[in-house]
TIMAR-615116 format. One record per residue: x, y, z of N, C-alpha, C in turn; residue in one letter. Coordinates in steps of 0.1 Angstrom, whole numbers. Example, Ala and Ser with C-alpha at 12.3 -4.5 7.8 and 13.67 -1.06 7.14 Angstrom:
<nodes>
[[132; -57; 78]; [123; -45; 78]; [132; -33; 78]; "A"]
[[128; -22; 71]; [137; -11; 71]; [129; 0; 79]; "S"]
</nodes>
This chain:
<nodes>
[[-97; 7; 395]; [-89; 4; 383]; [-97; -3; 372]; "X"]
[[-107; -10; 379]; [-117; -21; 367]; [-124; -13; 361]; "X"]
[[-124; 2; 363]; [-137; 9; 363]; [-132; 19; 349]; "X"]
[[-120; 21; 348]; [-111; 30; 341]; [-106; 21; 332]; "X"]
[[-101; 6; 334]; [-99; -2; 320]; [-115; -2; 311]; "X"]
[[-125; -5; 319]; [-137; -5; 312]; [-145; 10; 305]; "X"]
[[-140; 15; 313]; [-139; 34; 302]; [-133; 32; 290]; "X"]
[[-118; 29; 293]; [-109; 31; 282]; [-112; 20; 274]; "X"]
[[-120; 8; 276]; [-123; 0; 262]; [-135; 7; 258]; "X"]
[[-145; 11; 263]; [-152; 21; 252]; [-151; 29; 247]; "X"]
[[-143; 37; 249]; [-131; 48; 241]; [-127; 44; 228]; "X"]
[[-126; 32; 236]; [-117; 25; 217]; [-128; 21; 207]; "X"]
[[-144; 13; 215]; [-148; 11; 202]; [-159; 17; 200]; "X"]
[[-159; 35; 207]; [-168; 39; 201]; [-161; 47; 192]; "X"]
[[-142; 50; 189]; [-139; 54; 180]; [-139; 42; 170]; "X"]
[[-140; 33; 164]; [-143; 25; 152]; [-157; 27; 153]; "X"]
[[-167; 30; 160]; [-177; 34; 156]; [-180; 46; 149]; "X"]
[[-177; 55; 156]; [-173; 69; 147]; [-164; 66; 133]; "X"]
[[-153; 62; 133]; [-147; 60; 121]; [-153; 55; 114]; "X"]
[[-166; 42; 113]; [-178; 37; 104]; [-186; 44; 104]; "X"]
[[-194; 50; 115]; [-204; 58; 113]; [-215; 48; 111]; "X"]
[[-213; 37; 116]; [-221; 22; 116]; [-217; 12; 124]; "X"]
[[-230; 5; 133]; [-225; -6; 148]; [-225; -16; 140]; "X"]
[[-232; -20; 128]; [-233; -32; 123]; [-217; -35; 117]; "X"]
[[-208; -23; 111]; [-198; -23; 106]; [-183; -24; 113]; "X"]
[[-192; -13; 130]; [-180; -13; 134]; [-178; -30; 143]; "X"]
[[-191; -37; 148]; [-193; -45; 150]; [-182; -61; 141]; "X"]
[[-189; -59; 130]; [-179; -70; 121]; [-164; -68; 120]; "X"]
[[-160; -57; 119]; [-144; -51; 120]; [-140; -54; 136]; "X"]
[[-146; -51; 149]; [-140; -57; 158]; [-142; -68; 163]; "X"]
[[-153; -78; 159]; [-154; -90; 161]; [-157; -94; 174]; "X"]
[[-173; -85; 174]; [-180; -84; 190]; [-194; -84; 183]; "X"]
[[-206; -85; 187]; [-218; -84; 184]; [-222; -74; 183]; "X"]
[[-237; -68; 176]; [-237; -52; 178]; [-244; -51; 190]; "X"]
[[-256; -58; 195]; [-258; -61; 208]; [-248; -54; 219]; "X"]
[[-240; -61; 219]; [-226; -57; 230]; [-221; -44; 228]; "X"]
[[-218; -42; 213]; [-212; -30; 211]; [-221; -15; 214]; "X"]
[[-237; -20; 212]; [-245; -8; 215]; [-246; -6; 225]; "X"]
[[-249; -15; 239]; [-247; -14; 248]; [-235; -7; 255]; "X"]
[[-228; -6; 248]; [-211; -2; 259]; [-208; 10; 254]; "X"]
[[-215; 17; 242]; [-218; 36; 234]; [-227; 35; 244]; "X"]
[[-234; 31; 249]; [-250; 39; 258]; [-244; 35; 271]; "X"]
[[-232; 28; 273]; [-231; 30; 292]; [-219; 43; 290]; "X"]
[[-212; 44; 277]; [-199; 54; 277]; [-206; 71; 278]; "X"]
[[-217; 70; 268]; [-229; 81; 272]; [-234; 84; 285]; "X"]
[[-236; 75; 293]; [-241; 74; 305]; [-230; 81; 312]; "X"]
[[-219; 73; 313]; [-207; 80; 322]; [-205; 92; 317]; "X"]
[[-204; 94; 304]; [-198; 111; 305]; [-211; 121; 301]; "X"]
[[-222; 122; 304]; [-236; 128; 305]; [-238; 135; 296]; "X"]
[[-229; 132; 280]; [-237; 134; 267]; [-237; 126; 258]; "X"]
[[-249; 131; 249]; [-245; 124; 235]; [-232; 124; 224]; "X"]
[[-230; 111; 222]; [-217; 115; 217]; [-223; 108; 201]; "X"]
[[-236; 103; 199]; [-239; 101; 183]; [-256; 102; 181]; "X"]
[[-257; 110; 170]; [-272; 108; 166]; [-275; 102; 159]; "X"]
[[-283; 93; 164]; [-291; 76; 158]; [-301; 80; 150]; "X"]
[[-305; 75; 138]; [-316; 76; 130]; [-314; 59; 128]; "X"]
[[-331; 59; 122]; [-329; 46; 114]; [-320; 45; 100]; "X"]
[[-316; 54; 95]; [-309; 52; 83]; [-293; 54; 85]; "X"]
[[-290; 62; 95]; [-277; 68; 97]; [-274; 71; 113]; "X"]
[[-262; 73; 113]; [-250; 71; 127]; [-245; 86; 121]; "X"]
[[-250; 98; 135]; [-241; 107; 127]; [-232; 116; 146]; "X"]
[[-223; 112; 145]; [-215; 126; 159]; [-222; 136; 159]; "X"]
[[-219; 137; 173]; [-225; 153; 182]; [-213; 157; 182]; "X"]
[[-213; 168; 185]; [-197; 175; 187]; [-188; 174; 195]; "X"]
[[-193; 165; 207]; [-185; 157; 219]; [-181; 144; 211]; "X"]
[[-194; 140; 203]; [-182; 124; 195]; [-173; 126; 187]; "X"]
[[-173; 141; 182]; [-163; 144; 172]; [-148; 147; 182]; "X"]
[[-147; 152; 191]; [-135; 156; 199]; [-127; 149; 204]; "X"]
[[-139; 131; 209]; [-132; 121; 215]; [-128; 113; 203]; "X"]
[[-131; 111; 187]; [-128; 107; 176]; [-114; 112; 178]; "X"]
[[-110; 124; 172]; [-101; 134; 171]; [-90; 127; 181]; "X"]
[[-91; 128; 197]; [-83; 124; 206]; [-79; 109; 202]; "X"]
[[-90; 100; 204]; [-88; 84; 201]; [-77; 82; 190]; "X"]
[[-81; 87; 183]; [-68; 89; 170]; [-53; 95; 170]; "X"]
[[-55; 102; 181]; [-41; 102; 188]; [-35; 93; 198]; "X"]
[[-45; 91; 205]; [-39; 77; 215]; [-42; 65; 207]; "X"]
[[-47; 61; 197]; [-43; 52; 191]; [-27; 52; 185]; "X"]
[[-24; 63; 175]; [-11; 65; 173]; [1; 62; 184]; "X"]
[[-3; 69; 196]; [5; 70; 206]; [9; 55; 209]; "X"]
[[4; 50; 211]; [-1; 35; 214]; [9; 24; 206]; "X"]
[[8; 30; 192]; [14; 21; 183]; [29; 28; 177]; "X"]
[[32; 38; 182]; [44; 44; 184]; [51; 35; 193]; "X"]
[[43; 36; 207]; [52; 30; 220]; [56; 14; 219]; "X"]
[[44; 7; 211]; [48; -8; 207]; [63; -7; 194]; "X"]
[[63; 3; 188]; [70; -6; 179]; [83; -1; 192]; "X"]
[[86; 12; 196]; [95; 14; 204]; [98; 6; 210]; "X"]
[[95; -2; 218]; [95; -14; 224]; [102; -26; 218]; "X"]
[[92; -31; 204]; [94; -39; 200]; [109; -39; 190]; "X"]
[[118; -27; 186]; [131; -26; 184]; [138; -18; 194]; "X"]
[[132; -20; 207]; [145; -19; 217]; [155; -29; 218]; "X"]
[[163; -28; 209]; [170; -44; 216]; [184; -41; 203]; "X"]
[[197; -49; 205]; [208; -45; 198]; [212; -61; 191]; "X"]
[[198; -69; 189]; [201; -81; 185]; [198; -85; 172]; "X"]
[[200; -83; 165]; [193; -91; 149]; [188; -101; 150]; "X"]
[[176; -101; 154]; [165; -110; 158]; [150; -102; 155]; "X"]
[[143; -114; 153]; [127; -107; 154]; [121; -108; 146]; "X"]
[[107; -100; 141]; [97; -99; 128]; [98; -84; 122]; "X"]
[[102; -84; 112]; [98; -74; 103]; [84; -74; 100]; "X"]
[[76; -67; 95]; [68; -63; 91]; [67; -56; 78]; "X"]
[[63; -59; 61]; [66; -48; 56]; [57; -48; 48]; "X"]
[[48; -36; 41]; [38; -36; 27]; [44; -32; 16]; "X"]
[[43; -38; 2]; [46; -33; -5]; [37; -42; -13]; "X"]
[[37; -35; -29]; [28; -34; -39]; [33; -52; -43]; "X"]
[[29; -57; -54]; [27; -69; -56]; [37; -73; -63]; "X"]
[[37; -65; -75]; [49; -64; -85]; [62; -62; -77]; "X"]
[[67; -56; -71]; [78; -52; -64]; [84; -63; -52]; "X"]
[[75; -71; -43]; [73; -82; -38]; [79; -96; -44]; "X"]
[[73; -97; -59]; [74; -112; -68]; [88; -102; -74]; "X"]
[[91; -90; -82]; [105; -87; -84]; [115; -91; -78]; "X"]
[[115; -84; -64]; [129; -76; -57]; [129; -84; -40]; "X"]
[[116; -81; -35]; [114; -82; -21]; [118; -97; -18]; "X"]
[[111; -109; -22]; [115; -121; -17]; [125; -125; -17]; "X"]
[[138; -119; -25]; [148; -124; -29]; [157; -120; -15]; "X"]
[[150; -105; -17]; [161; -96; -6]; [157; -104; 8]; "X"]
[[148; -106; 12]; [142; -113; 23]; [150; -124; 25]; "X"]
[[149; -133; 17]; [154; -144; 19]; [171; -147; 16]; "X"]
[[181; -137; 11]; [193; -137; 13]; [195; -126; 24]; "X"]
[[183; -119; 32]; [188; -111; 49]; [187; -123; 54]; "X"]
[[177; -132; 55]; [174; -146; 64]; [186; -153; 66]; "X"]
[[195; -150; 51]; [208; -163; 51]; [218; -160; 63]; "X"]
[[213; -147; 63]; [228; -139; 73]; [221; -141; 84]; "X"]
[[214; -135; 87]; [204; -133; 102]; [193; -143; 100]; "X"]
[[193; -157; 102]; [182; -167; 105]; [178; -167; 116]; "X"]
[[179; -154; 125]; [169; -152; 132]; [158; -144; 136]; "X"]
[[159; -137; 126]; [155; -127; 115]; [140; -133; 109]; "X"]
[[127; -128; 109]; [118; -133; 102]; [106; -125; 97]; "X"]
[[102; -124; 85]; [91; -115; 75]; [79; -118; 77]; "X"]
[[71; -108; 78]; [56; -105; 74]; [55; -98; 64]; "X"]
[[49; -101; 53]; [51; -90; 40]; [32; -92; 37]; "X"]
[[30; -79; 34]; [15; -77; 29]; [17; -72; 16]; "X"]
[[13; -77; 6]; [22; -72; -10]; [5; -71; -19]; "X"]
[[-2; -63; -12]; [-16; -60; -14]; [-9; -41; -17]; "X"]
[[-23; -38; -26]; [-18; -26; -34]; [-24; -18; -23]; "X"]
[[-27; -14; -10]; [-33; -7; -1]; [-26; 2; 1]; "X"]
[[-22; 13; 1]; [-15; 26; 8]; [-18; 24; 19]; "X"]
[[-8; 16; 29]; [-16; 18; 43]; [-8; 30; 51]; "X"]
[[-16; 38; 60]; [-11; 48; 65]; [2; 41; 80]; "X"]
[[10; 41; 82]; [23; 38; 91]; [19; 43; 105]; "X"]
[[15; 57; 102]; [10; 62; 115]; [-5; 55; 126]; "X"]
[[-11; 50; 117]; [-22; 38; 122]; [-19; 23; 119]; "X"]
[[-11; 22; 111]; [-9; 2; 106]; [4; -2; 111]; "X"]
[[2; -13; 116]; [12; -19; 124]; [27; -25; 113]; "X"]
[[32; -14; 105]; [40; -22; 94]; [51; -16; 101]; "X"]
[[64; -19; 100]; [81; -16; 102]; [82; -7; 90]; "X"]
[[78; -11; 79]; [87; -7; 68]; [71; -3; 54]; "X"]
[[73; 4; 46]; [68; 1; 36]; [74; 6; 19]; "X"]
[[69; 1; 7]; [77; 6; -3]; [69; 10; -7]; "X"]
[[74; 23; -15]; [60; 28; -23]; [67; 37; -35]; "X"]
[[58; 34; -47]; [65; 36; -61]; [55; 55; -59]; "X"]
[[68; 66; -61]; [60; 77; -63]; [74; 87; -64]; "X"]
[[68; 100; -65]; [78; 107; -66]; [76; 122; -57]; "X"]
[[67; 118; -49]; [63; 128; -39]; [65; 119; -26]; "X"]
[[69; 114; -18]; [70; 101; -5]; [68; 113; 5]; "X"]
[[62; 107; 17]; [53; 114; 29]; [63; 119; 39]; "X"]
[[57; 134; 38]; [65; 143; 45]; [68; 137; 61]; "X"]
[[61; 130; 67]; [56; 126; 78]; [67; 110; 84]; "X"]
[[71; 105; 69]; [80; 96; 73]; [96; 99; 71]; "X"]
[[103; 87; 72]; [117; 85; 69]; [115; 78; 57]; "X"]
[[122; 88; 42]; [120; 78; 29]; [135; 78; 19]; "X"]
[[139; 70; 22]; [154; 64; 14]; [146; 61; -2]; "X"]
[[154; 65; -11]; [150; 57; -23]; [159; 47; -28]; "X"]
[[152; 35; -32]; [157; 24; -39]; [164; 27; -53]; "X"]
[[158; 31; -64]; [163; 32; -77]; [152; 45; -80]; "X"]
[[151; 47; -99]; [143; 52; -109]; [136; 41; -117]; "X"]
[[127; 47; -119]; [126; 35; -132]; [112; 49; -140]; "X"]
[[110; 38; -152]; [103; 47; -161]; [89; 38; -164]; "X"]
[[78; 42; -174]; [69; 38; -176]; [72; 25; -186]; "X"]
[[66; 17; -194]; [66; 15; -206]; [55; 7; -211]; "X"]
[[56; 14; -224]; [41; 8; -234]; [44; -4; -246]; "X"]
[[37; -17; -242]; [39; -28; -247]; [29; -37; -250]; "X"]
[[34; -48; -259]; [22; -58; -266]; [32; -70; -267]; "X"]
[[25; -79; -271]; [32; -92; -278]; [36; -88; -289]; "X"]
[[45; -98; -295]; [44; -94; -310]; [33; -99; -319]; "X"]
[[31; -113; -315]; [17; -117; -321]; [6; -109; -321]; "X"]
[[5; -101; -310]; [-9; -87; -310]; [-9; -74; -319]; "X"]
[[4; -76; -326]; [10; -63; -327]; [10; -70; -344]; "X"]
[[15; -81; -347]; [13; -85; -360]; [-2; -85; -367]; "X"]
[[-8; -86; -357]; [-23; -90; -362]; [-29; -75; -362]; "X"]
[[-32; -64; -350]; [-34; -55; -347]; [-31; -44; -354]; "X"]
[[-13; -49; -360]; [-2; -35; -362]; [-1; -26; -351]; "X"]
[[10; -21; -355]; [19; -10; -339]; [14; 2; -342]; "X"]
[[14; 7; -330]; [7; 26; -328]; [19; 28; -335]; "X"]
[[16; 41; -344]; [25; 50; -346]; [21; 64; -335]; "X"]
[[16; 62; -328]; [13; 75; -318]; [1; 73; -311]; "X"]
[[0; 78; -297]; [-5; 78; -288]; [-24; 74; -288]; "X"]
[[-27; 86; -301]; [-39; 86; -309]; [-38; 72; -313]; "X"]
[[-31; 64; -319]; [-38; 49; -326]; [-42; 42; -313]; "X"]
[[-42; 46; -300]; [-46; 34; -290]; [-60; 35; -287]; "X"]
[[-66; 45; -298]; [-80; 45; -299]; [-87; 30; -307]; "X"]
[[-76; 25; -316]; [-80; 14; -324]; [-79; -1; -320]; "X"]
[[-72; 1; -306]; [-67; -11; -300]; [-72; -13; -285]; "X"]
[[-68; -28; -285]; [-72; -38; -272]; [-63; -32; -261]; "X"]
[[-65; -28; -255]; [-55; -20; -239]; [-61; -28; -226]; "X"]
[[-51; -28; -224]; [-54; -36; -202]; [-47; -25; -196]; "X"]
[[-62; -21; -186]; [-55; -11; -178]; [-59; -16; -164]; "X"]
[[-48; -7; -155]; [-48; -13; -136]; [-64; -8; -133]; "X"]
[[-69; -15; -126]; [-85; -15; -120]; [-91; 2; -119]; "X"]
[[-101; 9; -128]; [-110; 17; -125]; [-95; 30; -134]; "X"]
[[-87; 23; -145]; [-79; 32; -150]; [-86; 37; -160]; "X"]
[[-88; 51; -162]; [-101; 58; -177]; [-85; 63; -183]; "X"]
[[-74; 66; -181]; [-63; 77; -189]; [-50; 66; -189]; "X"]
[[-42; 70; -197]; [-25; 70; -197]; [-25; 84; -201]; "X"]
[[-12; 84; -195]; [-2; 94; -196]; [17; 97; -198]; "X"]
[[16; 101; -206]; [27; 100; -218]; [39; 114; -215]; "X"]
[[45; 118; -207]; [48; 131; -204]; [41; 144; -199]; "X"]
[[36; 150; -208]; [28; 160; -206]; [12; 161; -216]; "X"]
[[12; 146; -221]; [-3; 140; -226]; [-7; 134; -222]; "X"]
[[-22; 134; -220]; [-32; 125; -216]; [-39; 120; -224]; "X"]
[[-38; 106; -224]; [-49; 102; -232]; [-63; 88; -223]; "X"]
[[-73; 96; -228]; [-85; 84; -222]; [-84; 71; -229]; "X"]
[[-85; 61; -218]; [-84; 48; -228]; [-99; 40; -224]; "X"]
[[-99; 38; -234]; [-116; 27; -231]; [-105; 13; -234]; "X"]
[[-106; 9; -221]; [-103; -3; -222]; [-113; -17; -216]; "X"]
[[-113; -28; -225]; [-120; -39; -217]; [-116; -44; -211]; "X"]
[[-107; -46; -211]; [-106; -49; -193]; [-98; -42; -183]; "X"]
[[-99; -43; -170]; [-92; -40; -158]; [-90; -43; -152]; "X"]
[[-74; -42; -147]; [-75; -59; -133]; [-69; -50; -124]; "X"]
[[-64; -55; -111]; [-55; -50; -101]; [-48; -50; -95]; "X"]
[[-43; -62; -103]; [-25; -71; -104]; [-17; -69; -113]; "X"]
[[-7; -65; -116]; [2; -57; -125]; [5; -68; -135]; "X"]
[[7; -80; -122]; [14; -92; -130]; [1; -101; -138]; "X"]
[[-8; -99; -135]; [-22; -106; -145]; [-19; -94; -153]; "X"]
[[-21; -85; -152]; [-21; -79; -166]; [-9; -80; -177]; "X"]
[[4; -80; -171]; [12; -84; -179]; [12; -102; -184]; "X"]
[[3; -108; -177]; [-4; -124; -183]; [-5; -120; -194]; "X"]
[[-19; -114; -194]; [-28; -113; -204]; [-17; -107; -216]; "X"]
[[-13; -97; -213]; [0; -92; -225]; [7; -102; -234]; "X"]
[[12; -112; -227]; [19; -124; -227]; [9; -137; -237]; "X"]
[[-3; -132; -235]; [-12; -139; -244]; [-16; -131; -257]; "X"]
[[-9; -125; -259]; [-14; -116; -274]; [-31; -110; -273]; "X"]
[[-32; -107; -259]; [-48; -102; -257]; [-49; -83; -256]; "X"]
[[-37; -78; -259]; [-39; -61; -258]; [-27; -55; -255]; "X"]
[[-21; -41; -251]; [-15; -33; -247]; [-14; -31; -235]; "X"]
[[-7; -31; -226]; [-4; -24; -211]; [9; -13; -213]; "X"]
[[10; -4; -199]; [16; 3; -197]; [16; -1; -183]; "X"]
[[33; -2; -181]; [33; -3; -166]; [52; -1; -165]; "X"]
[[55; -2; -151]; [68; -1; -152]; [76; -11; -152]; "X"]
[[86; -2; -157]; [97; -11; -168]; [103; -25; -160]; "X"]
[[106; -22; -149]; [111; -34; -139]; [99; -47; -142]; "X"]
[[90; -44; -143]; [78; -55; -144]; [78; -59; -156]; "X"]
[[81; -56; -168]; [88; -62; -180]; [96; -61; -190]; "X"]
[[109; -62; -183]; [124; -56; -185]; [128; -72; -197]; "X"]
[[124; -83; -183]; [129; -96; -189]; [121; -103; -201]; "X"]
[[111; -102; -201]; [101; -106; -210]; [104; -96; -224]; "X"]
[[109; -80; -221]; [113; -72; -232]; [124; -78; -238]; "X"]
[[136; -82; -228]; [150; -85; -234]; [150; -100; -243]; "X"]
[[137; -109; -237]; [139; -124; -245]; [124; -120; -256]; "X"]
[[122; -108; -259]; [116; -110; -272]; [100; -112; -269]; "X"]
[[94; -116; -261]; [83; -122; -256]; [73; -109; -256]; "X"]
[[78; -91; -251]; [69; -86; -254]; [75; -75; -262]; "X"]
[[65; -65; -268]; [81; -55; -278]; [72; -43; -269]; "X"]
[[85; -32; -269]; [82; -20; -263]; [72; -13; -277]; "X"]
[[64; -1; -275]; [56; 6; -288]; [59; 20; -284]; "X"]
[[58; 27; -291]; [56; 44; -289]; [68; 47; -280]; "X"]
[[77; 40; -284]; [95; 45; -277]; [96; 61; -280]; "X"]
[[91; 69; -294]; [96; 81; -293]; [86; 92; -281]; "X"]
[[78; 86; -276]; [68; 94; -266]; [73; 94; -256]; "X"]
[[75; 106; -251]; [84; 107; -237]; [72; 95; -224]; "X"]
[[81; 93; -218]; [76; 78; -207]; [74; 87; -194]; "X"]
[[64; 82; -187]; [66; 93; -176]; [79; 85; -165]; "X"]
[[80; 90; -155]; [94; 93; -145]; [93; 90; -129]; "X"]
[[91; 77; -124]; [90; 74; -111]; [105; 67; -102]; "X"]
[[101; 67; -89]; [109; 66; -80]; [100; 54; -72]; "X"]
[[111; 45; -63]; [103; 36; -55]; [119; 39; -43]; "X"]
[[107; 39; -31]; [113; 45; -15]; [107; 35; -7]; "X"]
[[122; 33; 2]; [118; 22; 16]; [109; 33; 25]; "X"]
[[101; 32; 31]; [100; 39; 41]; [91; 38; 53]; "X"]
[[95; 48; 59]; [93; 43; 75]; [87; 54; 84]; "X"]
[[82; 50; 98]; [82; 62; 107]; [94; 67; 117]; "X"]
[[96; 76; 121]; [108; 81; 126]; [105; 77; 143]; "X"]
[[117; 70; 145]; [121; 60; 156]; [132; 69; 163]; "X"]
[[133; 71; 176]; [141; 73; 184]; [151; 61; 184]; "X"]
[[150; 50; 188]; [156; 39; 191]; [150; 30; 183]; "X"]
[[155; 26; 169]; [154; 18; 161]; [166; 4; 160]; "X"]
[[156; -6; 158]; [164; -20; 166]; [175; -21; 155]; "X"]
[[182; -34; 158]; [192; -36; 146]; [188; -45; 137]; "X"]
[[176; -49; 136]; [170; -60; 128]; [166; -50; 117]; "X"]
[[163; -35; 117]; [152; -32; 113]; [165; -25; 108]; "X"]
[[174; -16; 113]; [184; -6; 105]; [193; -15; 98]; "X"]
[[195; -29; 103]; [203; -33; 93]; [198; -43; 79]; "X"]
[[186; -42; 82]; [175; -45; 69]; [175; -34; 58]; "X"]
[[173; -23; 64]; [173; -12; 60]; [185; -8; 48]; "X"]
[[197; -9; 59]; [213; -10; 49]; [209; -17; 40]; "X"]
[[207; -33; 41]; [210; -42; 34]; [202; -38; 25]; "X"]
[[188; -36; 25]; [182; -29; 13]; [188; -25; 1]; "X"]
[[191; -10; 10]; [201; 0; 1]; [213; -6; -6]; "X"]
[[218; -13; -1]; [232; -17; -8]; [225; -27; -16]; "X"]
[[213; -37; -15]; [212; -45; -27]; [209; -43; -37]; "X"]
[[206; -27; -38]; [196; -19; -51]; [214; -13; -58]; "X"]
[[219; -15; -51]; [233; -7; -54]; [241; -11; -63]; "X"]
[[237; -29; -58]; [251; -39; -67]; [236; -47; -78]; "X"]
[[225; -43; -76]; [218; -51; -84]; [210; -38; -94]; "X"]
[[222; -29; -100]; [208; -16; -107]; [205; -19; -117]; "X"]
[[191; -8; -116]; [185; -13; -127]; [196; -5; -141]; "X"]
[[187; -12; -152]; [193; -8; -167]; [192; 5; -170]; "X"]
</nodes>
């Protein structure tokens, strides 16, 4: 049995090795030496009497046997983290940890609030929230739940929608006094724009426009800072500056340009036996988007 647990941990980290295609990388992600880790690909080679990677000095590249065991590991990884969460919502008790990802803006909006009036009811009830902008995939990341602003959601999960919301394009007024306001899409050639990290376009309906903007960030809510300081133009969605629009603080621009059209969805992987922490998180979700809609 010592012989077969010690197989099956090389299994595992010669697939993060394959998935890097680097010991030095897969090394620091599992938090072993590369020493150790090369050694335990050259005794897993040994036991199954091929090469499963070709070494150069520059590159890590699979033989066709490391491509097969990659392929499988990635299924019994899945398998693996199917059977824990199974596990971990077998039970009929509102108790436990959530887990959930969602984007940053939507977290400081909506999420803390909802979290912490499920906690009032169920205080035994408790959150992990990762509110990092990562797409993480459900089927490999250990999350219960995730939200995600789109209008295509993964054929692969369970996806309830929250609300609509729409785009919108805005400034201070102080930016906008000094600057003056677009009369159309074309004047944002003349102006200071903040766009989300490595953004080159907006898009307006069925136009595109390229924006040279100086800066870029990757927090929705620093960019709507900077807005808030008379330093340029953003485009982002409306839930993110609904209130700052209604007390005057920023003004909407280019209202007659149609706005583009998104959706934000709880979603999940599909559970045979889903606990009651987690389905009745789920309700409560839904019904607080119900009594709290947007405008």
């Amino acid at each position: 049995m010592s012989r077969e647990h010690k197989k099956f941990e090389r299994l595992f980290l010669f697939s993060e090795v394959a998935k890097q295609l680097s010991f030095t990388g897969a090394a620091a992600e599992l938090g072993i030496s590369r020493g150790y880790l090369s050694e335990q690909i050259r005794q897993l080679e040994q036991e199954l009497g091929r090469p499963l990677l070709i070494r150069t000095t520059r590159s890590v590249k699979l033989t066709i046997q490391g491509q097969m065991i990659l392929a499988s590991m990635g299924q019994v990884k899945a398998d693996l983290l199917d059977l824990d969460r199974q596990i971990r919502h077998d039970n009929d008790d509102i108790a436990g940890r959530i887990r959930i990802t969602a984007p940053s803006q939507f977290t400081q909006r909506y999420l803390l609030d909802i979290c912490h009036e499920f906690s009032v009811l169920h205080p035994q009830v408790n959150f992990s929230v990762d509110c990092s902008y990562t797409l993480f995939d459900l089927t490999k990341n250990d999350f219960d739940l995730a939200i995600r602003a789109t209008q295509n959601p993964p054929q692969n999960m369970v996806a309830k929608k929250l609300f609509d919301y729409q785009q919108v394009c805005c400034a201070a007024p102080e930016y906008l006094n000094k600057a003056g306001i677009p009369k159309s899409i074309d004047d944002l050639h003349l102006h200071r724009c903040l766009t989300s990290a490595e953004q080159s376009d907006w898009s307006f309906g069925n136009k595109t426009i390229a924006i040279n903007s100086f800066m870029s960030i990757n927090d929705n809510h620093m960019l709507k800072t900077q807005a808030l300081l008379a330093r340029g133009i953003i485009l982002g969605p409306q839930y993110l500056v609904d209130r700052e629009l209604q007390q005057g603080q920023l003004q909407a621009i280019l209202t007659d340009e149609t706005m583009n059209q998104s959706a934000t969805y709880i979603v999940h992987p599909q559970m045979i036996n889903q606990s009651a922490r987690l389905s009745s998180f789920i309700q409560f979700t839904l019904e607080w988007f119900k009594h709290n809609k947007q405008d």
